[in-house]
N, C-alpha and C positions, 0 to 999 in steps of 0.2 A: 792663102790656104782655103778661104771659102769662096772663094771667086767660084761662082755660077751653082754652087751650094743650093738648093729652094727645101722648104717646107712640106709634110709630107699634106695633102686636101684633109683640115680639117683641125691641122696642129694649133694654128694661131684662137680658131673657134674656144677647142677645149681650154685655153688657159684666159681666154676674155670670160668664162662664165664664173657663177657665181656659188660653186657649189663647196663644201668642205676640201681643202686640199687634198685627202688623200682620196676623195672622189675623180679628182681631174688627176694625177698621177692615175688610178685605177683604168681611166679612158684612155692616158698617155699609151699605157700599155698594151688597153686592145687595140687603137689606133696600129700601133708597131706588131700587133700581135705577135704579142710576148705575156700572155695571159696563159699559166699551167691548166690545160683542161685536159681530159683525158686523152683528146687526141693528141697533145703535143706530146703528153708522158707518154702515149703507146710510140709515137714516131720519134722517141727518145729511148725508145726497149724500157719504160720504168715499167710498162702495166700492158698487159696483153692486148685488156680491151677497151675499145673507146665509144662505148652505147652510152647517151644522154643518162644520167641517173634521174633525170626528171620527164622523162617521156619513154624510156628505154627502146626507142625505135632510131633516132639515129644516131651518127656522132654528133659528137659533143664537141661542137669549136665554139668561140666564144659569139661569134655573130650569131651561133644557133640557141646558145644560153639567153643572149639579150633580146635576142627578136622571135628565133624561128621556131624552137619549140612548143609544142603543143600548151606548157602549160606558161610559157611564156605570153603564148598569143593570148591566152584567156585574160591574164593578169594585166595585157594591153589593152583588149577588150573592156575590162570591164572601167577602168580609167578614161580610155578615149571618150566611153559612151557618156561616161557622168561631165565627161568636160567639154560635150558635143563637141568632138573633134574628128568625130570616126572619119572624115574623111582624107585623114592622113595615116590610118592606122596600115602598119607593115604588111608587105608581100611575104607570100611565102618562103623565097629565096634571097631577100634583099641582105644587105651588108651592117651590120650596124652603123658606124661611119656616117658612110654617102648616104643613108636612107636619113638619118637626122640631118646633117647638111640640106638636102631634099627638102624634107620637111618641114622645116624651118621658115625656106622661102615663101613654101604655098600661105603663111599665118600672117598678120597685119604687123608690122614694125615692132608695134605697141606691146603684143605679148608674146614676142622671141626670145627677150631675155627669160622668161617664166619657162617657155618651153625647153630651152636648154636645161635650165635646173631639172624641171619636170622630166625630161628623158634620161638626165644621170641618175637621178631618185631614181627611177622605174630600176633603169639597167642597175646600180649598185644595189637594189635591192636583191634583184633577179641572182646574179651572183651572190649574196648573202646567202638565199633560200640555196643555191646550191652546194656552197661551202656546207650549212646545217646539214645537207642531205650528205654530202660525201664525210666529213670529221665527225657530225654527232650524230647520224642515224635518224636523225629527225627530220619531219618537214610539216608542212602548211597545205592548205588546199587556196586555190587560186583567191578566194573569197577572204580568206584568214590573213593571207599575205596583202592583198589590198587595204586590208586595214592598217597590219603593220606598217605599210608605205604613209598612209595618212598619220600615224602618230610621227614617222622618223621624217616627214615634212614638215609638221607642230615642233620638233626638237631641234631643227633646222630653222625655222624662223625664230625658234628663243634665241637663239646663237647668233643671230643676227644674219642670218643667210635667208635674208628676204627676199629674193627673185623668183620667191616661186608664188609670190601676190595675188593675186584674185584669181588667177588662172588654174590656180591648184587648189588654195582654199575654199574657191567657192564650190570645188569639188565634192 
């Protein structure tokens, strides 16, 4: 029945890392993109329209929520730059996916595991801040939200989801 069956680029990744489970289900998801963002509900007839709520300039898919959005790129910015990593930091078109896949290789062995956790932080964040903005009306400024990532990193290593070791705490 699974004769010649493979994995989709990236599956086997999201479930070796180390982040809360329902963070690596959350990646399962955009992986298969199967993430409700506005485009999938307008291209389902639930909602007319499908403009980013956090940039209101393009659509809204979820590679655009975790990477491509404007205020996505700042909140990557300003991470990258404290964890001297900018030069891994996202294109303006890239995938989420393949761009961490990517990314991953250009960094030393040593702190891959860190990165991984590190780019599910970011990205589950990023989707938190836009669930607030679409259910409760509320949102953050790119600066406000970076901080929130640093405490739900501290709340992640109480939990014992330490992989994200020097590479984010000395952030």
């Amino acid at each position: 029945m699974f004769l010649g069956a493979s994995l989709p680029l990236g599956a086997k990744e999201i479930w070796r890392t180390a982040p809360p489970l329902r963070v690596q289900f959350f990646f399962w998801l955009v992986l298969h993109g199967r993430c409700w963002t506005a485009e999938r509900r307008r291209r389902h007839g639930l909602q007319p329209d499908d403009t980013c709520i956090m940039c209101d300039q393009e659509v809204k898919t979820i590679d655009h929520i975790v990477l491509n959005c404007c205020y996505s790129r700042e909140v990557w910015h300003c991470w990258l730059s404290r964890l001297h990593l900018c030069n891994v930091a996202p294109l303006q078109d890239d995938l989420a996916i393949p761009w961490w896949l990517r990314m991953r290789k250009l960094l030393p062995k040593s702190i891959r595991k860190d990165f991984d956790s590190f780019f599910f932080l970011l990205g589950w964040s990023l989707w938190k801040e836009r669930n607030d903005r679409t259910f409760r009306g509320t949102s953050t400024t790119a600066q406000q939200r970076a901080l929130l990532i640093k405490e739900e990193a501290d709340a992640w290593c109480r939990a014992g989801f330490t992989k994200l070791g020097a590479l984010f705490l000395g952030g």
